[in-house]
C-alpha positions as CSV (number, residue, x, y, z in Angstrom):
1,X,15.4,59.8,-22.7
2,X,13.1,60.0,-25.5
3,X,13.6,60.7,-28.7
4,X,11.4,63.4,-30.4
5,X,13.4,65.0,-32.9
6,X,12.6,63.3,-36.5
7,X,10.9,65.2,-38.8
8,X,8.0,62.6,-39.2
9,X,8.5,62.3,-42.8
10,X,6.3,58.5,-42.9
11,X,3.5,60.5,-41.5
12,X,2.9,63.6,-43.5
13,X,0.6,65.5,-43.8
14,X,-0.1,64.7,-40.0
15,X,3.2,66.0,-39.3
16,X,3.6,69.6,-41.5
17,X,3.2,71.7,-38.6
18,X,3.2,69.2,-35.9
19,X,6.0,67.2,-34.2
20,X,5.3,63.5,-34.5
21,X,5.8,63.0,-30.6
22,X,2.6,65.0,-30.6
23,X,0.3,63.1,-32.7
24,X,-3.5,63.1,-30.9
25,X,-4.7,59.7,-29.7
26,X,-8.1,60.0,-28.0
27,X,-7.1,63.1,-26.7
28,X,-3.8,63.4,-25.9
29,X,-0.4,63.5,-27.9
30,X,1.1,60.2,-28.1
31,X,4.1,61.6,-26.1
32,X,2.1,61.9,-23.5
33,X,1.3,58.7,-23.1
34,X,4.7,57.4,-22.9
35,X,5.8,59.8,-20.1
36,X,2.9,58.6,-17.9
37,X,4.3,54.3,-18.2
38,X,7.4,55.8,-17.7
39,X,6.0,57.8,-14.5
40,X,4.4,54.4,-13.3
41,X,7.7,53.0,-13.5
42,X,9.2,55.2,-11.7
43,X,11.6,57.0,-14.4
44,X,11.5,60.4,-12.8
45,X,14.1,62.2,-14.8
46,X,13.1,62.7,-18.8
47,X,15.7,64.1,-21.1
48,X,13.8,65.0,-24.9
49,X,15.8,65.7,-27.7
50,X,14.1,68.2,-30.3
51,X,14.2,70.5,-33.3
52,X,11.1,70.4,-35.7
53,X,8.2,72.2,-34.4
54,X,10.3,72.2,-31.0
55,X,8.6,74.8,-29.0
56,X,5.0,72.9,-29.1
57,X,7.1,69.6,-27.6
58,X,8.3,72.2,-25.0
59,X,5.1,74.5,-24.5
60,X,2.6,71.6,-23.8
61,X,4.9,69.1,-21.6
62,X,6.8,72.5,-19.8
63,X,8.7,71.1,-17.3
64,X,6.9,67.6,-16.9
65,X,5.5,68.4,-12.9
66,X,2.2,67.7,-14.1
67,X,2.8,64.0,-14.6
68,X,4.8,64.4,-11.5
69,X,8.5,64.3,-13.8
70,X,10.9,66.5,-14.3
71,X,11.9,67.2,-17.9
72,X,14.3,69.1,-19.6
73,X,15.2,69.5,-23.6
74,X,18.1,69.5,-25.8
75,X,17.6,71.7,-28.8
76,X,19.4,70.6,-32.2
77,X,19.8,73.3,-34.5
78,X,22.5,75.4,-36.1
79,X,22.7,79.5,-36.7
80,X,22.1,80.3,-40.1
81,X,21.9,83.7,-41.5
82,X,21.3,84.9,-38.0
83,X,18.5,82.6,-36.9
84,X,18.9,79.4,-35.4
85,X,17.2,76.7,-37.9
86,X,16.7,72.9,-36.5
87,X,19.3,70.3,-37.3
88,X,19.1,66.9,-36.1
89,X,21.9,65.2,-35.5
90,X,20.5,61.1,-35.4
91,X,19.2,59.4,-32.9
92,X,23.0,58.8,-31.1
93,X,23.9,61.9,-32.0
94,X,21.3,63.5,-29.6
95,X,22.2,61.4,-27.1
96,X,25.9,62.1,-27.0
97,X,25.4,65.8,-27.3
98,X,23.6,65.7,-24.1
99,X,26.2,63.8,-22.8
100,X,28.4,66.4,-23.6
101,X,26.5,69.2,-22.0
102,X,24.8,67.9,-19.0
103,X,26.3,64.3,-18.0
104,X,22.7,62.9,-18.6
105,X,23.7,59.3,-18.8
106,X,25.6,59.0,-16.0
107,X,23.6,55.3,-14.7
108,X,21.1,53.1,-17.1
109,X,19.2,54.9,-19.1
110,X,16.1,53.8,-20.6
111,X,16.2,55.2,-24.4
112,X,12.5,55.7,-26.5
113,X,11.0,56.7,-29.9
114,X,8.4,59.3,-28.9
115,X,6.3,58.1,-31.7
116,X,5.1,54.8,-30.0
117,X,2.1,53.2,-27.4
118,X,4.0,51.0,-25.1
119,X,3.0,48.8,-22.3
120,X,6.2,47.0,-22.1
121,X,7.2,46.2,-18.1
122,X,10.4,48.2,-17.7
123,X,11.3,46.9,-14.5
124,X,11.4,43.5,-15.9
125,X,13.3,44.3,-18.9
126,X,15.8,46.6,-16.6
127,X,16.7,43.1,-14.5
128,X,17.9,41.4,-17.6
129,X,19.5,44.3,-18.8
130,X,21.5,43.7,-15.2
131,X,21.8,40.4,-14.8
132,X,23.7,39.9,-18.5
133,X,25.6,42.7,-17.4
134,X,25.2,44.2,-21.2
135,X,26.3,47.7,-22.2
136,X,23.2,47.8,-24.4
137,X,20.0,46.1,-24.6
138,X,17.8,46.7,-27.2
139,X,13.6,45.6,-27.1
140,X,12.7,43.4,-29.7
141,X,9.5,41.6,-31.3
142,X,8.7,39.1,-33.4
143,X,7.1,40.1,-37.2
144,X,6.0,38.5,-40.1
145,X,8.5,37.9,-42.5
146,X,7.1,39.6,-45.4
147,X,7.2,43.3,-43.1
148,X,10.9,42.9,-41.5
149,X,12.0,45.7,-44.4
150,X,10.1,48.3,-42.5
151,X,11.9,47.9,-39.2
152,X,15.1,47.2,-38.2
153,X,15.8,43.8,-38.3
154,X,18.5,41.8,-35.2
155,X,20.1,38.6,-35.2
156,X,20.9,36.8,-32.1
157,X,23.2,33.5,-30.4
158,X,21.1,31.3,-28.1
159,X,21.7,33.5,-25.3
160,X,20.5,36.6,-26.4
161,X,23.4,38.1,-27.7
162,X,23.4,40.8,-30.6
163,X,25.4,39.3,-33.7
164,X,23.9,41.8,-36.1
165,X,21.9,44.8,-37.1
166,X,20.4,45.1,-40.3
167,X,18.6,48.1,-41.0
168,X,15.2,47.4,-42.9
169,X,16.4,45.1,-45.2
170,X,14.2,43.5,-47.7
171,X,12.6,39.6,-46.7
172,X,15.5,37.7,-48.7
173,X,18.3,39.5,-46.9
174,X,16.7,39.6,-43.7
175,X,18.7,37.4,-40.8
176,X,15.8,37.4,-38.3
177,X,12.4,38.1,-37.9
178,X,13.1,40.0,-34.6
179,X,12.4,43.6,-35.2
180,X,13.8,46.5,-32.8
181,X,10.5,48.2,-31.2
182,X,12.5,51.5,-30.7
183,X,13.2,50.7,-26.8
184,X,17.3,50.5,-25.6
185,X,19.1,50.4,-22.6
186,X,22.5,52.0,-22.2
187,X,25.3,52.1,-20.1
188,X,27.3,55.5,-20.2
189,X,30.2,53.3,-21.1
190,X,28.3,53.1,-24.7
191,X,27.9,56.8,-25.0
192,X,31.9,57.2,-25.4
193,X,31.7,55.2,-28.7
194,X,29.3,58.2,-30.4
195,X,31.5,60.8,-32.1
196,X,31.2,64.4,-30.6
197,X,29.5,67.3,-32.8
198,X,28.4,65.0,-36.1
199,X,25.5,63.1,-37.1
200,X,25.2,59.8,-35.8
201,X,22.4,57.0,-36.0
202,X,21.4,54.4,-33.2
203,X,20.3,51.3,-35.9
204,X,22.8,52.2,-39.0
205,X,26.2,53.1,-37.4
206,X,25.9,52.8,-33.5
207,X,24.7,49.0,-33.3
208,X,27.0,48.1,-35.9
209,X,30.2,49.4,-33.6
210,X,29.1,47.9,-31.0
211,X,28.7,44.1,-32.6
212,X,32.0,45.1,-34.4
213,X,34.0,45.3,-30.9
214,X,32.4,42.7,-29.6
215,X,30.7,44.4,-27.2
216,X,28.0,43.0,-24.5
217,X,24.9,44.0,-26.8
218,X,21.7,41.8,-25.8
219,X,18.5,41.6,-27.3
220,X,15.3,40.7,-25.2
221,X,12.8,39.6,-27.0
222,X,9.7,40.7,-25.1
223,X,5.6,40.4,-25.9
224,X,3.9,43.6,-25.3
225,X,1.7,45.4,-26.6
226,X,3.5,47.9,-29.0
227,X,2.4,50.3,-31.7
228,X,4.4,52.4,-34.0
229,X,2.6,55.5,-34.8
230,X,4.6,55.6,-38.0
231,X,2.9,52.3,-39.5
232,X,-0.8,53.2,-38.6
């Protein structure tokens, strides 16, 4: 799944009338890159969540056979006054709504920020996702301390083993120096925990559950190259 339907607030005025997903680099929206390592992979089935701007997400990716995928969209929005507006509903809110339609995440699914360049070996990171038989892995990287407020931050045992989630907090508060690079793993059994019909975050509320129940939630701290469209 990736996740496409922020209203790219870090990034304006590149973003008034364009999705961030869609962001040109050399050419081609940055989405567009992602879908083709995840092609290479062989991830085969996309899911995109949208709502700002959604129909030029839709309109130049269609149904993904040109990169040899097969796509398909989950609009949030809400009627008002007679015309359907956008209406996020966070980043796990997305993904249980299309739970809730479609039975998306019936196996591992590999979850993505649409704003990002990746190169990060997914079949690799899929293995340890297995082997620790986690629920949820989450990608991380190493940063300097004085820039762990702009991402969010995770603190880990010796084994790998998510102990907490701290959501850009500032260089004194900050438990780690691993920063999430936007890139999760998820059994369905972690879909369950997300709330029906209400706004729900990943970092802030979903993470937080799941180190809460004591949960199998593993970080893997990988090197690769990684860059967030939203700090360029």
């Amino acid at each position: 799944m990736i996740l496409a339907a922020g209203q790219g607030t870090r990034v304006r005025p590149l973003t008034k009338d364009l999705p961030k997903p869609m962001i040109p680099i050399l050419g081609k929206p940055v989405m567009e890159y992602l879908i083709e390592h995840l092609a290479r992979h062989g991830v085969h089935e996309i899911m995109v969540n949208v709502a700002h701007s959604h129909r030029k997400i839709e309109h130049y990716f269609s149904n993904g056979s040109r990169w040899g995928v097969d796509i398909g969209y989950s609009f949030e929005g809400v009627y008002d006054h007679g015309e359907i507006k956008p209406s996020p509903l966070g980043s796990a809110g997305g993904m249980r709504r299309i739970q809730d339609f479609g039975g998306f995440f019936d196996q591992t699914t590999i979850v993505i920020c649409g704003d990002a360049l990746i190169d990060l070996d997914i079949g690799a990171a899929l293995l340890e996702h297995k082997q620790k038989k986690a629920m949820v892995s989450i990608i991380t990287m190493p940063v300097p301390d004085s820039e762990v407020g702009n991402y969010g931050i995770v603190e880990t045992d010796a084994e790998g083993r998510v102990l907490s989630f701290q959501e850009k907090p500032n260089s004194k508060e900050a438990r780690s120096n691993l920063a999430s690079t936007g890139i999760y793993f998820f059994e369905p059994e972690a879909i369950d925990l997300i709330p029906p019909g209400v706004v729900f975050d990943i970092g802030s509320q979903l993470f937080p559950l799941l180190v809460e129940k004591g949960l199998p939630f593993y970080a893997q701290n990988r090197r690769y190259n990684w860059i967030d469209i939203g700090r360029i």
